[in-house]
N, C-alpha and C positions, 0 to 999 in steps of 0.2 A: 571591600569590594571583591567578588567574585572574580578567581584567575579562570582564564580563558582555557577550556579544556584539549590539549595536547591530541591530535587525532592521527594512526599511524594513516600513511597511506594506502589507498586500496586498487589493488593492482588487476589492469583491466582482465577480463575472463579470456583464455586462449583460442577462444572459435572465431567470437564477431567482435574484440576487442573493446570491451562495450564496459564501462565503470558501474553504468544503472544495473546490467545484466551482471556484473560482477557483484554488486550489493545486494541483489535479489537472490542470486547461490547463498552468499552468506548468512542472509535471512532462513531460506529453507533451509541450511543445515544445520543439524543435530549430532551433537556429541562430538563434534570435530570431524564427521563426516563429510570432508566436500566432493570428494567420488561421487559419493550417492548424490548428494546434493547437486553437484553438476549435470548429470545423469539424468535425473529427474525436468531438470528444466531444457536441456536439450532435445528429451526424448519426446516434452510437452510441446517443444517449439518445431519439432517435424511433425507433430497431430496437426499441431495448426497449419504447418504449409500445403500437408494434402488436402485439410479441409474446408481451407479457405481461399488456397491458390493465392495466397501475399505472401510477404515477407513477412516471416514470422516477427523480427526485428520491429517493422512497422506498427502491429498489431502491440504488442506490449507495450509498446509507448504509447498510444492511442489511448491501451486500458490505463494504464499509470496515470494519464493527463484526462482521460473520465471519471477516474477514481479519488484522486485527489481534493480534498476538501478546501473552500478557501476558509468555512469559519470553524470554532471550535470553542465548548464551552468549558474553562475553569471555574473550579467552587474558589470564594472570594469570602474574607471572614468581616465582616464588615460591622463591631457592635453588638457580640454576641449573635448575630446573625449571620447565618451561610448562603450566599449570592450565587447564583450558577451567572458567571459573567460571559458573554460571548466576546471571543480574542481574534482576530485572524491567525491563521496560519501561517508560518516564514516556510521559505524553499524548502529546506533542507528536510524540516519536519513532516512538509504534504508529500513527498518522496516516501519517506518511513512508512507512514501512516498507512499511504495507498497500497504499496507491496505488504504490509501487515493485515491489511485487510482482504487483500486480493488471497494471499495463502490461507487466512483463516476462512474466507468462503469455500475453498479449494479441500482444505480439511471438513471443513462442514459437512460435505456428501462423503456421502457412505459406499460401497459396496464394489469402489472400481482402483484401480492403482492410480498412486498421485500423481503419474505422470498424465494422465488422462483426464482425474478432477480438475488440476491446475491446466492444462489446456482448454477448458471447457471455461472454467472462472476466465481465464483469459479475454477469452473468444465473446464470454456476453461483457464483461466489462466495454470492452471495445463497443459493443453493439448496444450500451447504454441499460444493459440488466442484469440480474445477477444477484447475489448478496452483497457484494464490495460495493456497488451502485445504492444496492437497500439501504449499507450502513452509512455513506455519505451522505444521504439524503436524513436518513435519522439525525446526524449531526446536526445539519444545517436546520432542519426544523428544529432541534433544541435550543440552536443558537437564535433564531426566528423569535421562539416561542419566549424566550428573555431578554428578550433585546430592549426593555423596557432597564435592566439592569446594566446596559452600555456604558455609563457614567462613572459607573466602577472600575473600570479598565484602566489605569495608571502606570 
């Protein structure tokens, strides 16, 4: 049986004391940069308040909980054959997912600083479009489009 993986604690971020907004630094940083990384998401979170006149707080969780997938398909070896199985998603993972997708859309565009792309991915997640929205919705039709192979999920 599989031991239960050891997880250190993660220690809330020092502006809005926030663990999700502390997980999401850790995700944008690179190379043990969290200056920059901090930087980058605070700087994106004062785009949003002048541009939206919220709480930039509010808005991130909005996109997080639009972004978030509930299904998701694993390949499943079933007989010499490969099954693309549709699985739900647990907490911890549609958390991941969505801030993974939210930056990769946020990278996606070109031509402006990331403090800017990642406020803008933000901003349409929230408002239900975007790429992090495209790519959930890709998921969940994959999971849609096999769901004939449901049975396999054990």
């Amino acid at each position: 049986m599989k031991k239960k993986i050891k997880r250190h604690p993660i220690i809330p971020d020092p502006v809005y004391s926030n663990i999700t907004i502390a997980r999401f630094i850790n995700q944008i940083m690179r190379r043990g940069k969290k200056t920059i990384a901090r930087k980058i998401v605070y700087n994106a979170f004062d785009i949003i308040k002048e541009k939206t006149k919220k709480e930039p707080l509010e808005v991130f969780e909005l996109a997080l909980r639009n972004v978030s997938p509930l299904l998701e398909v694993k390949s499943k070896r079933v007989g010499g054959a490969t099954y693309q199985v549709p699985v739900e998603v647990k907490g911890e993972r549609k958390m991941a997912l969505a801030m993974r997708w939210i930056i990769l859309g946020a990278k996606s565009k070109k031509g402006k600083p990331m403090r800017e792309k990642l406020a803008a991915e933000l901003m349409d997640a929230a408002n239900n479009t975007g790429w992090a929205i495209k790519k959930k919705s890709d998921t969940h039709r994959m999971a849609e489009a096999n769901r004939a192979f449901a049975h396999f999920a054990w």
